[in-house]
N, CA, C and O atoms as a GROMACS GRO file, in nm:
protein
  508
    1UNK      N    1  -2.302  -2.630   0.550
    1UNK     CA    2  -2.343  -2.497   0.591
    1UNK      C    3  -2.222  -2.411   0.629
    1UNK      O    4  -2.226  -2.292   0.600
    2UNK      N    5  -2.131  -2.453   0.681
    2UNK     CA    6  -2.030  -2.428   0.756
    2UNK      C    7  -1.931  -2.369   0.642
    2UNK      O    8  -1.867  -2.264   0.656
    3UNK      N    9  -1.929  -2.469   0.505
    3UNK     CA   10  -1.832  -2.402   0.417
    3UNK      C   11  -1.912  -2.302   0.328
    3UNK      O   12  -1.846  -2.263   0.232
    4UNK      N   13  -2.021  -2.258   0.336
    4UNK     CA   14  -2.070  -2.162   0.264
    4UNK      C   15  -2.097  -2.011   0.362
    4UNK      O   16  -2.151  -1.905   0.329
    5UNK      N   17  -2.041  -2.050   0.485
    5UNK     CA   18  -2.092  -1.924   0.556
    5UNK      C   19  -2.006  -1.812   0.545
    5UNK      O   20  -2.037  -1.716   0.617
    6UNK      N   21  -1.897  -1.798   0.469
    6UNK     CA   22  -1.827  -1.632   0.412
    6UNK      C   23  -1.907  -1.622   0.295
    6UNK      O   24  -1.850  -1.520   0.255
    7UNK      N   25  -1.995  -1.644   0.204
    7UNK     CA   26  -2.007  -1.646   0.102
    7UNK      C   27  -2.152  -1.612   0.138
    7UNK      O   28  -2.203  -1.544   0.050
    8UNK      N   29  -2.220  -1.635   0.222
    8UNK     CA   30  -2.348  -1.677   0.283
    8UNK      C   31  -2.396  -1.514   0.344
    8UNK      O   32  -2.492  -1.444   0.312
    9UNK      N   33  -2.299  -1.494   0.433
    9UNK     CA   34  -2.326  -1.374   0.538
    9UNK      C   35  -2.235  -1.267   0.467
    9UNK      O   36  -2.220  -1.158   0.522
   10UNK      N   37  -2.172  -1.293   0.346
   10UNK     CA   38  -2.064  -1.197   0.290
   10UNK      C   39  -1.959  -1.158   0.353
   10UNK      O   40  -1.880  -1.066   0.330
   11UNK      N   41  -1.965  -1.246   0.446
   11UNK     CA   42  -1.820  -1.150   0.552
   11UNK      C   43  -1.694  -1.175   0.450
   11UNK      O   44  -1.611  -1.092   0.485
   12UNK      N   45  -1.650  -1.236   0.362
   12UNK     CA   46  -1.518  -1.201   0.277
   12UNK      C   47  -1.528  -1.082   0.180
   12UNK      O   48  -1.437  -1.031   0.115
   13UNK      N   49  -1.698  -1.038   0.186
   13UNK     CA   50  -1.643  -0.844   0.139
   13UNK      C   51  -1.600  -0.766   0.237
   13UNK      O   52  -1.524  -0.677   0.201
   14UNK      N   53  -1.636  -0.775   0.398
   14UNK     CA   54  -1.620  -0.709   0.517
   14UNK      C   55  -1.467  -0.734   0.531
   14UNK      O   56  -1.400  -0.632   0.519
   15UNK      N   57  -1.393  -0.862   0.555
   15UNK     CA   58  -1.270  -0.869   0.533
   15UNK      C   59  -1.178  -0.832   0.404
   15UNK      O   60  -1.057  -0.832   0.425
   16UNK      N   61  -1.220  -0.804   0.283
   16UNK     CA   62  -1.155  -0.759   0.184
   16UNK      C   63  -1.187  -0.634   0.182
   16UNK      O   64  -1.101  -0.576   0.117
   17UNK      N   65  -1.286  -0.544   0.230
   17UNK     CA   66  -1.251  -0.392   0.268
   17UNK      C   67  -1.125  -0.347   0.357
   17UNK      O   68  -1.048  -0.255   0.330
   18UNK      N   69  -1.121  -0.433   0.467
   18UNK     CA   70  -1.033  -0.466   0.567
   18UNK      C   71  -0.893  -0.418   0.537
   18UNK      O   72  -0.830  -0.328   0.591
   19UNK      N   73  -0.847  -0.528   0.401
   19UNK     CA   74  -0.747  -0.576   0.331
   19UNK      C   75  -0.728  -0.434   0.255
   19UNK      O   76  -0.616  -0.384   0.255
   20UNK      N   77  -0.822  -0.374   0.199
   20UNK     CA   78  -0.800  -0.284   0.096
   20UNK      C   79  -0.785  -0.138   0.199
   20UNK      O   80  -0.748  -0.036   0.141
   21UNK      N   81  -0.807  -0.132   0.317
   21UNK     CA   82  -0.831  -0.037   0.402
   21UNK      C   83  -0.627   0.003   0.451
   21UNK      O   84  -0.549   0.098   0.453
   22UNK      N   85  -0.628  -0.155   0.484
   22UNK     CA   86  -0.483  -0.150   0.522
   22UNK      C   87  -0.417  -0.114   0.417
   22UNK      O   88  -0.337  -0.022   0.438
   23UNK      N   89  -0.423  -0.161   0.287
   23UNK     CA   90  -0.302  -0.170   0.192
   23UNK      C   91  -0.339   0.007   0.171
   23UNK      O   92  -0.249   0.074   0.120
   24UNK      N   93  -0.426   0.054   0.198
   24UNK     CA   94  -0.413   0.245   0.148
   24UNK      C   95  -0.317   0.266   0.283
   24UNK      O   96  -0.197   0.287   0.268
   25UNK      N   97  -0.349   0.263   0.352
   25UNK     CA   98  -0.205   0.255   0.505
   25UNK      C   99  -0.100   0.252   0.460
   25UNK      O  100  -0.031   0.354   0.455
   26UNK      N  101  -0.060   0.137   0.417
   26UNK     CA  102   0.084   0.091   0.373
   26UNK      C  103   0.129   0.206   0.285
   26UNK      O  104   0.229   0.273   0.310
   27UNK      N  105   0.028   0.231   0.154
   27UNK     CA  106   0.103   0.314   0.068
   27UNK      C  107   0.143   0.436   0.111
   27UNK      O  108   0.238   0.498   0.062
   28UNK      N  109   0.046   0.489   0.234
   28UNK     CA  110   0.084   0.605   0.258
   28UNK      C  111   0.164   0.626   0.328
   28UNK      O  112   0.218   0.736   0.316
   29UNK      N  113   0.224   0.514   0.456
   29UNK     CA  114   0.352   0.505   0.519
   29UNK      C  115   0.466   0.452   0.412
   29UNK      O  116   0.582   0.472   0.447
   30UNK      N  117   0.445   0.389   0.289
   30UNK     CA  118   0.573   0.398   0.223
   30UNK      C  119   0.594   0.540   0.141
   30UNK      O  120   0.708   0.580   0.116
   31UNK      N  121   0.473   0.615   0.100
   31UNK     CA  122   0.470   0.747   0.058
   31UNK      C  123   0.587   0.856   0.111
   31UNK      O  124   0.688   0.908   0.062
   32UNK      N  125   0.516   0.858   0.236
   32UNK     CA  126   0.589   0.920   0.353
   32UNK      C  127   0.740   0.922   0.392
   32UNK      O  128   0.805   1.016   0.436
   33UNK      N  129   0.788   0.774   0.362
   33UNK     CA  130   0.895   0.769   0.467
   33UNK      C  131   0.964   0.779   0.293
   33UNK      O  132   1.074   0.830   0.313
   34UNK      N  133   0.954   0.758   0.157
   34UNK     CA  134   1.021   0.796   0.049
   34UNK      C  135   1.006   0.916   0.059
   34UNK      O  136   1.047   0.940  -0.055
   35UNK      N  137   0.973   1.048   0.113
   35UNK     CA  138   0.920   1.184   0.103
   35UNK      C  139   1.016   1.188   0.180
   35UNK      O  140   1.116   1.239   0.129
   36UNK      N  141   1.029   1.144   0.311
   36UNK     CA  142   1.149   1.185   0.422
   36UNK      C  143   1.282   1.149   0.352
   36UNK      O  144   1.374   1.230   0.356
   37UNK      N  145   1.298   1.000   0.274
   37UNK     CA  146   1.425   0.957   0.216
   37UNK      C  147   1.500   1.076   0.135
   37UNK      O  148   1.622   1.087   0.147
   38UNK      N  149   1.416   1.179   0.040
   38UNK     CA  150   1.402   1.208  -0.050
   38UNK      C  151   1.423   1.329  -0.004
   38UNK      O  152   1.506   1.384  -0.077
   39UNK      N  153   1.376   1.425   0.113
   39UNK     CA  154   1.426   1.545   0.149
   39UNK      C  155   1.532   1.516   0.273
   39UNK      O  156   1.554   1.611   0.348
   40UNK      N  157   1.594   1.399   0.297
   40UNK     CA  158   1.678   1.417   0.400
   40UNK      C  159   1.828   1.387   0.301
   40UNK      O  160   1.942   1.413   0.340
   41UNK      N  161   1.800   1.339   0.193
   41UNK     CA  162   1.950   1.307   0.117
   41UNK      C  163   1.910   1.388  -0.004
   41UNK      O  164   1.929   1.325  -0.108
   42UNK      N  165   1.852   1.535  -0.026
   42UNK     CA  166   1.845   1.636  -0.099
   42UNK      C  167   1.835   1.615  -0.213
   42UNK      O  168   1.872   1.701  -0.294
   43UNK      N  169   1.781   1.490  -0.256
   43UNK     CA  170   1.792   1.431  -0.429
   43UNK      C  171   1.618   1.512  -0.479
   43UNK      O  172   1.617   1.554  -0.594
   44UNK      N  173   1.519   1.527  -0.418
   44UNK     CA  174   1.414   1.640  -0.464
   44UNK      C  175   1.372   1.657  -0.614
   44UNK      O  176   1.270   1.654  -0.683
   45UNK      N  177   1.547   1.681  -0.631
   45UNK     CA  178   1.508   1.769  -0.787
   45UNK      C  179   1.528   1.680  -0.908
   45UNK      O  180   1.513   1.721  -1.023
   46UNK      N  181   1.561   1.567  -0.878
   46UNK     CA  182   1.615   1.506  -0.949
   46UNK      C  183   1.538   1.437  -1.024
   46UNK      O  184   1.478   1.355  -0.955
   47UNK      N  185   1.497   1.427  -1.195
   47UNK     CA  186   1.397   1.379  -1.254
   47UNK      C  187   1.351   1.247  -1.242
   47UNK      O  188   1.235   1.208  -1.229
   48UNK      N  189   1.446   1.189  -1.249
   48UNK     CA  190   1.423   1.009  -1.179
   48UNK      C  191   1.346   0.982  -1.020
   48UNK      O  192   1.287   0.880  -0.984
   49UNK      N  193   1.368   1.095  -0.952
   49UNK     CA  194   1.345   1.044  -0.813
   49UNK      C  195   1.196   1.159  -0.842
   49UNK      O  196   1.140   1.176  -0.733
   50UNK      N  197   1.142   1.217  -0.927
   50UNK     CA  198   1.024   1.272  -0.941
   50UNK      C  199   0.962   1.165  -1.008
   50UNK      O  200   0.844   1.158  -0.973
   51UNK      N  201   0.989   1.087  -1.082
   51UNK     CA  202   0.919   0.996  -1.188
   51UNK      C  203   0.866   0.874  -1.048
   51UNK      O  204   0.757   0.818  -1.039
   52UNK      N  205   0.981   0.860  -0.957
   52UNK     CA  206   0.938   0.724  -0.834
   52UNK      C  207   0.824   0.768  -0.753
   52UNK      O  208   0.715   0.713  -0.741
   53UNK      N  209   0.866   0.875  -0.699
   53UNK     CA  210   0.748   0.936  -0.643
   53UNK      C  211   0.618   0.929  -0.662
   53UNK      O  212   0.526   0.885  -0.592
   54UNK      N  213   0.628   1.011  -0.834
   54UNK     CA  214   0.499   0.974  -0.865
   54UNK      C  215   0.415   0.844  -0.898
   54UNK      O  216   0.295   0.829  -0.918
   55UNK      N  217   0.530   0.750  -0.896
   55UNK     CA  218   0.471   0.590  -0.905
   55UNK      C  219   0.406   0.551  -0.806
   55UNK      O  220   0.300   0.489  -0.816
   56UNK      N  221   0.471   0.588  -0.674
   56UNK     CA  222   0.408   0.557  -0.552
   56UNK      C  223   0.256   0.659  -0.497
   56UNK      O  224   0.172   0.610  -0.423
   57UNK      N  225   0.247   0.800  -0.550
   57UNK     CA  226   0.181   0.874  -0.546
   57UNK      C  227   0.060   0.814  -0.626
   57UNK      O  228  -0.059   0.841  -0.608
   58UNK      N  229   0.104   0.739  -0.704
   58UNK     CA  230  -0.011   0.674  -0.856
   58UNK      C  231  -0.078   0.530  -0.742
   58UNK      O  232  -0.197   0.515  -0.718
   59UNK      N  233  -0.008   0.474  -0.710
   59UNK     CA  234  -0.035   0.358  -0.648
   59UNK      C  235  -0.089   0.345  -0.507
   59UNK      O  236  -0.133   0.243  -0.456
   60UNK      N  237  -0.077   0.479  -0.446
   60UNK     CA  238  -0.166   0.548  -0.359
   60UNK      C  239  -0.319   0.593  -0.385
   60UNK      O  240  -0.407   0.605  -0.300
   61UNK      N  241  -0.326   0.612  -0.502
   61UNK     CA  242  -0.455   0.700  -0.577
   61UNK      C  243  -0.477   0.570  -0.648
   61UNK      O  244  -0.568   0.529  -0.576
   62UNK      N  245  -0.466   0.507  -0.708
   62UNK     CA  246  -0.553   0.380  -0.715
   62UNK      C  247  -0.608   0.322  -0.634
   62UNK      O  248  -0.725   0.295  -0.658
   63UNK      N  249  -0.564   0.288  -0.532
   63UNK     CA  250  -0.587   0.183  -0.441
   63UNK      C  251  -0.735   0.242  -0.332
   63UNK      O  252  -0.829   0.178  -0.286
   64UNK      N  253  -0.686   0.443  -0.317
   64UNK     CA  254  -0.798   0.477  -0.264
   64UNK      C  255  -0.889   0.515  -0.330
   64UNK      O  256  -0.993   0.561  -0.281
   65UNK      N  257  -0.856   0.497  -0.513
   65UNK     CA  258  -0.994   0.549  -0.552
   65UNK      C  259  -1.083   0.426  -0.540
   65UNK      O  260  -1.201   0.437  -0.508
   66UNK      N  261  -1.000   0.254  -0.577
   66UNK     CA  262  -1.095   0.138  -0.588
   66UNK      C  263  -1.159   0.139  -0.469
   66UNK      O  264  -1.275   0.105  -0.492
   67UNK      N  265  -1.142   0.163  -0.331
   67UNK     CA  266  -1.192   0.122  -0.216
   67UNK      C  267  -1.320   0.224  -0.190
   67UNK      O  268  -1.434   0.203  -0.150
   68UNK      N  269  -1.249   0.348  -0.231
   68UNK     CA  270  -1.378   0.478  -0.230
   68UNK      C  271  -1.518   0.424  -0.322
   68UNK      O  272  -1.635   0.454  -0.299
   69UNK      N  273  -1.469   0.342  -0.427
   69UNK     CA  274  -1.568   0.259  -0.523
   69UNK      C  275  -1.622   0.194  -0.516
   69UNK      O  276  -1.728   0.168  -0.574
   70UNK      N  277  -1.549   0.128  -0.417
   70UNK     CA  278  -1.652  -0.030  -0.332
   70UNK      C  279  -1.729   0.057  -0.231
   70UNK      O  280  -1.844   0.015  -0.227
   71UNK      N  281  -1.716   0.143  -0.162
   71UNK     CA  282  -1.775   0.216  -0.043
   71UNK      C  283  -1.910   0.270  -0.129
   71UNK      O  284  -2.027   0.235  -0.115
   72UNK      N  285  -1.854   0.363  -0.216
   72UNK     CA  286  -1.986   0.390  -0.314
   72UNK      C  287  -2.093   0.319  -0.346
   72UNK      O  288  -2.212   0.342  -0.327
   73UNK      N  289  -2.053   0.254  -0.384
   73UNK     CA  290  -2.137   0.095  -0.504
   73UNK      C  291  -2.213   0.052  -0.384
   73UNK      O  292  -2.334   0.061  -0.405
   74UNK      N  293  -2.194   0.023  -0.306
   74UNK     CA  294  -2.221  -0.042  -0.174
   74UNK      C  295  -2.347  -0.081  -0.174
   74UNK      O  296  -2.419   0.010  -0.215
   75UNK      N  297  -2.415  -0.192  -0.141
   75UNK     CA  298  -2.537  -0.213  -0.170
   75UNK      C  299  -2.579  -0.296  -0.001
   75UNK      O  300  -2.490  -0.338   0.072
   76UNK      N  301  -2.751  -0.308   0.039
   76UNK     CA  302  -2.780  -0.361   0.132
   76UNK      C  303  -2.795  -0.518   0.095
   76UNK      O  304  -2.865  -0.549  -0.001
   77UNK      N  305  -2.734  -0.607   0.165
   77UNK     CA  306  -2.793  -0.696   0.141
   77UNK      C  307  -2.922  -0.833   0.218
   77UNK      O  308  -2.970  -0.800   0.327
   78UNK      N  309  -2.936  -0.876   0.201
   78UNK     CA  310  -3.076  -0.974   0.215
   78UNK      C  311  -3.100  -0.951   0.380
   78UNK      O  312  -3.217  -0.961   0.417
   79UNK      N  313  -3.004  -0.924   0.473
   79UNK     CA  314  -3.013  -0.887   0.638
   79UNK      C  315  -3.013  -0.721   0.634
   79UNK      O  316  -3.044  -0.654   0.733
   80UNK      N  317  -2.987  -0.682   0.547
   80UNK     CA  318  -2.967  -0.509   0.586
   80UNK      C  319  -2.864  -0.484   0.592
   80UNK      O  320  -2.848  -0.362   0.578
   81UNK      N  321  -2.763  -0.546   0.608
   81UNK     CA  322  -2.625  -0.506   0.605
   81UNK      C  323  -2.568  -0.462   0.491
   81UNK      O  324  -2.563  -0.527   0.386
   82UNK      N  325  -2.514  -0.320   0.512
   82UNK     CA  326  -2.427  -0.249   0.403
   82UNK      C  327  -2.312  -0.327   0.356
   82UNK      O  328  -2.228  -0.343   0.445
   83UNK      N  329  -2.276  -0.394   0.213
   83UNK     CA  330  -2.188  -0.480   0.167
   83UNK      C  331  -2.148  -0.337   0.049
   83UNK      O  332  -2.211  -0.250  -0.013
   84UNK      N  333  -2.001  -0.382   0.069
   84UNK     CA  334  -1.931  -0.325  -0.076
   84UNK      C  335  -1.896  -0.376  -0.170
   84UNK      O  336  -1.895  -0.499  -0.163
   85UNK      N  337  -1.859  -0.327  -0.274
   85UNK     CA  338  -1.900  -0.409  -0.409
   85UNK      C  339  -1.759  -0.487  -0.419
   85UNK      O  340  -1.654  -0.454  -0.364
   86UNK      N  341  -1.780  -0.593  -0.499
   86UNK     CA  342  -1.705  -0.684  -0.456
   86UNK      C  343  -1.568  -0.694  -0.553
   86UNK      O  344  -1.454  -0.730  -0.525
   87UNK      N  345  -1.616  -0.655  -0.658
   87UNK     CA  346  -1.542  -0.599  -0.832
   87UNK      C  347  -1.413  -0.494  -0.779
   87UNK      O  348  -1.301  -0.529  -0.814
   88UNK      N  349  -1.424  -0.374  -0.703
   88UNK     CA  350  -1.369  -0.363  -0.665
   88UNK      C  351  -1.216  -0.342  -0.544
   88UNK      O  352  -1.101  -0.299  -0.540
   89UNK      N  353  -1.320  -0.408  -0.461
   89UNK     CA  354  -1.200  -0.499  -0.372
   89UNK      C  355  -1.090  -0.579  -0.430
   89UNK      O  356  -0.972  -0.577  -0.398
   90UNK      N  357  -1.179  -0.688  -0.567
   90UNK     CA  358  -1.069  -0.790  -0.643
   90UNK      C  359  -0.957  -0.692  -0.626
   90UNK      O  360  -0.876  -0.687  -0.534
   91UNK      N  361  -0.966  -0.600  -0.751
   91UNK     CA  362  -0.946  -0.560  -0.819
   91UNK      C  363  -0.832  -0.466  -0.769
   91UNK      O  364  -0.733  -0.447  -0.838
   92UNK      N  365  -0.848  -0.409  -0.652
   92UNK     CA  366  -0.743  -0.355  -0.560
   92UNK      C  367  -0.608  -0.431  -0.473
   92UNK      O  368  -0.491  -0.407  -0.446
   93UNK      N  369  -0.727  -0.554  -0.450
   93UNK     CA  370  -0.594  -0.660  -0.426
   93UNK      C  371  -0.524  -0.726  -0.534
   93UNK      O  372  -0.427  -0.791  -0.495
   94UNK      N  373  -0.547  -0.730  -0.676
   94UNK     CA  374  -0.512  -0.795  -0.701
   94UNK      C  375  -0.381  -0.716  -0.767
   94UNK      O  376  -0.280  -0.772  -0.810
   95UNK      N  377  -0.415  -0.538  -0.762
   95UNK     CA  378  -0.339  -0.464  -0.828
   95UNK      C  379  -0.227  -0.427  -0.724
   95UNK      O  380  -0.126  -0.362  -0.747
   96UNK      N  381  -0.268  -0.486  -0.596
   96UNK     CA  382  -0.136  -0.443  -0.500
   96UNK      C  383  -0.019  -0.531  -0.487
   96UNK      O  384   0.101  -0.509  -0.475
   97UNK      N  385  -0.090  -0.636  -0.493
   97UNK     CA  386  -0.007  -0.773  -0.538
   97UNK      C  387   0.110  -0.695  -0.637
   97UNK      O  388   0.222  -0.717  -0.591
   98UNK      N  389   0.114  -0.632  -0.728
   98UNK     CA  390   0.175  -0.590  -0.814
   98UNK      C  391   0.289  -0.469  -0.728
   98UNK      O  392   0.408  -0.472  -0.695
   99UNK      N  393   0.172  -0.363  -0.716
   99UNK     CA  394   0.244  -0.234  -0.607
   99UNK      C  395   0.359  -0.252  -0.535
   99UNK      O  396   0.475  -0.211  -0.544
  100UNK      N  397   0.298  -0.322  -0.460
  100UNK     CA  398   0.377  -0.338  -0.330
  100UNK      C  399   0.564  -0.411  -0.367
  100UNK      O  400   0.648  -0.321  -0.375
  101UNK      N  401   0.598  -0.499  -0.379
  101UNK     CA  402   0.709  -0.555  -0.439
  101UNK      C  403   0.808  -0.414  -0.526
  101UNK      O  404   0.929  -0.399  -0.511
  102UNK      N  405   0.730  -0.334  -0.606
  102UNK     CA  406   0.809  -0.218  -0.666
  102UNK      C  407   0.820  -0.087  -0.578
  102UNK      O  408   0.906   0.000  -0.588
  103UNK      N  409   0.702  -0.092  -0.481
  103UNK     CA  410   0.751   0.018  -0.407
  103UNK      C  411   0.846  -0.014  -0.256
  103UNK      O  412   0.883   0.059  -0.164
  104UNK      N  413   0.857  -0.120  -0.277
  104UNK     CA  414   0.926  -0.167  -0.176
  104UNK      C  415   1.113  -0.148  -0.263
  104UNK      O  416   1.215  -0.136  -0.194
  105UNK      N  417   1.114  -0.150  -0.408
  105UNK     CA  418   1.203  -0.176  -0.467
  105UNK      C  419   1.258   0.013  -0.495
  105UNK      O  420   1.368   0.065  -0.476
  106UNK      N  421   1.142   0.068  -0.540
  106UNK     CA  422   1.182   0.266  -0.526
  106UNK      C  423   1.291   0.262  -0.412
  106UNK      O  424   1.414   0.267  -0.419
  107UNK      N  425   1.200   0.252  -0.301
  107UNK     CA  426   1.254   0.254  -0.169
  107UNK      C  427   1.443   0.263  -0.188
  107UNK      O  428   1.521   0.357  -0.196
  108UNK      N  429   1.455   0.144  -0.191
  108UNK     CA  430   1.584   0.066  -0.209
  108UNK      C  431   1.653   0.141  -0.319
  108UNK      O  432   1.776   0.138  -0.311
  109UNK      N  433   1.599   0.214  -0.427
  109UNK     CA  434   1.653   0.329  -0.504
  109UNK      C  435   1.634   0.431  -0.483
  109UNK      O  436   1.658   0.498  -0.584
  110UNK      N  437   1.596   0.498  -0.392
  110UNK     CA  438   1.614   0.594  -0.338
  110UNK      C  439   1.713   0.621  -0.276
  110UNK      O  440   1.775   0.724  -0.303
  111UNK      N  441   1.752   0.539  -0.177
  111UNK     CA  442   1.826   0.539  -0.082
  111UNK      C  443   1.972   0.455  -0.083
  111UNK      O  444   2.061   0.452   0.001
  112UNK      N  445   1.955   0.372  -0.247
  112UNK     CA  446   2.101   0.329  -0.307
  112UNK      C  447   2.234   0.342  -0.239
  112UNK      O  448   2.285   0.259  -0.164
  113UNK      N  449   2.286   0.463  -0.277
  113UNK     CA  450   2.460   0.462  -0.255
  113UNK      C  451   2.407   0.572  -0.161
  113UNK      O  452   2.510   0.636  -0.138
  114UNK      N  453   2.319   0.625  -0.101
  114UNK     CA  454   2.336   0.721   0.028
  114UNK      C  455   2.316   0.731   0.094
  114UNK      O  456   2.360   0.828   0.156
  115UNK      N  457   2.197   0.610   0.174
  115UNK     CA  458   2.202   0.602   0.305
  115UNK      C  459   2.274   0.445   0.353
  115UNK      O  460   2.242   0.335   0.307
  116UNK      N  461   2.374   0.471   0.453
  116UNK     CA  462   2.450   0.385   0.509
  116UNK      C  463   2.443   0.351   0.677
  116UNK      O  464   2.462   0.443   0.757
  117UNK      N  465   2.416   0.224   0.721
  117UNK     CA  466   2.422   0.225   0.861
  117UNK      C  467   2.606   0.241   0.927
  117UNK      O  468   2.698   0.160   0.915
  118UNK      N  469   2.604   0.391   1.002
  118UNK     CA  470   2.707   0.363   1.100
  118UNK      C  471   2.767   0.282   1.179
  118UNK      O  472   2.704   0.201   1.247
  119UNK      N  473   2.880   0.290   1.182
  119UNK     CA  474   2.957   0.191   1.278
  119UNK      C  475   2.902   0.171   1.380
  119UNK      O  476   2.805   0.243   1.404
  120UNK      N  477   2.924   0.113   1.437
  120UNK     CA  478   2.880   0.100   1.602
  120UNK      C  479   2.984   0.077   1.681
  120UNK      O  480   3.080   0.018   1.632
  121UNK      N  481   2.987   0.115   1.807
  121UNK     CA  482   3.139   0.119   1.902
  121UNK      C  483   3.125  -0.032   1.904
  121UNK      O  484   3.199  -0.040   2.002
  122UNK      N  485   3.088  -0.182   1.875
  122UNK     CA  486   3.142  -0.288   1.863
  122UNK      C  487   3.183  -0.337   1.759
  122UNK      O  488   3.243  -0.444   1.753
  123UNK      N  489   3.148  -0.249   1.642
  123UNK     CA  490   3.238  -0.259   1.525
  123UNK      C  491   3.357  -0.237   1.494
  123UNK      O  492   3.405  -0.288   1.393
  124UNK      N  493   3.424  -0.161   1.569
  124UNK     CA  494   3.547  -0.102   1.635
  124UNK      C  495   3.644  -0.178   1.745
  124UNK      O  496   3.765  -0.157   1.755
  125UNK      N  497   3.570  -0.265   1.823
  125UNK     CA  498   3.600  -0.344   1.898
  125UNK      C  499   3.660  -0.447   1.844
  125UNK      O  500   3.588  -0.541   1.879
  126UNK      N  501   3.785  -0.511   1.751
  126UNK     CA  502   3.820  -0.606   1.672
  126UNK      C  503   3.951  -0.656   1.787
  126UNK      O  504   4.040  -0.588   1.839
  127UNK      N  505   3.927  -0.767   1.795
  127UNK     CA  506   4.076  -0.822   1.846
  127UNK      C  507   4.155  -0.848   1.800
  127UNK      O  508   4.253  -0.886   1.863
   0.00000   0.00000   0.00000
């Protein structure tokens, strides 16, 4: 009984909304802070750093259209409880799995040869 009870009461669609709830989070705090990367080292115009953007902008809009889809679809099930469809949850995790690793990698090209951490007064401190 015990190993059928996520499957039973559906709570692994309640936790994979969860999952898909956060990962629209993520994209939009990595959105964000490439938007700040991007107007604080004035690169903007630059066709390559429009093409990243919009990768991450793309991978933002997937992720909230699949979850908006599961919310839709949403069906009652056998207790009354509102469940979301389950096709698209996969389907969001399985496409972030992918996302995430390259926008973690933009990032890191964005910010290439121009942002650098400063010295620090114990870096200076050499005996």
């Amino acid at each position: 009984m015990c190993n059928n009870m996520s499957l039973t009461t559906h709570q692994y669609l309640h936790s994979g909304h969860q999952v898909v709830t956060k990962n629209v989070v993520k994209c939009e705090f990595i959105l964000g802070l490439a938007n700040l990367m991007v107007q604080t080292l004035g690169s903007s115009e630059l066709p390559q750093v429009h093409g990243m953007m919009a990768e991450i902008i793309e991978n933002l809009e997937i992720t909230k259209a699949l979850l908006r889809s599961a919310e839709v679809d949403a069906e009652l099930d056998e207790w009354g409880v509102m469940c979301p469809v389950d096709i698209s949850l996969m389907v969001a995790r399985q496409q972030f799995i992918k996302m995430y690793p390259r926008m973690g990698e933009i990032l890191h090209l964005l910010g290439s040869s121009s942002l650098m951490a400063l010295p620090t007064e114990d870096d200076f401190r050499v005996p």
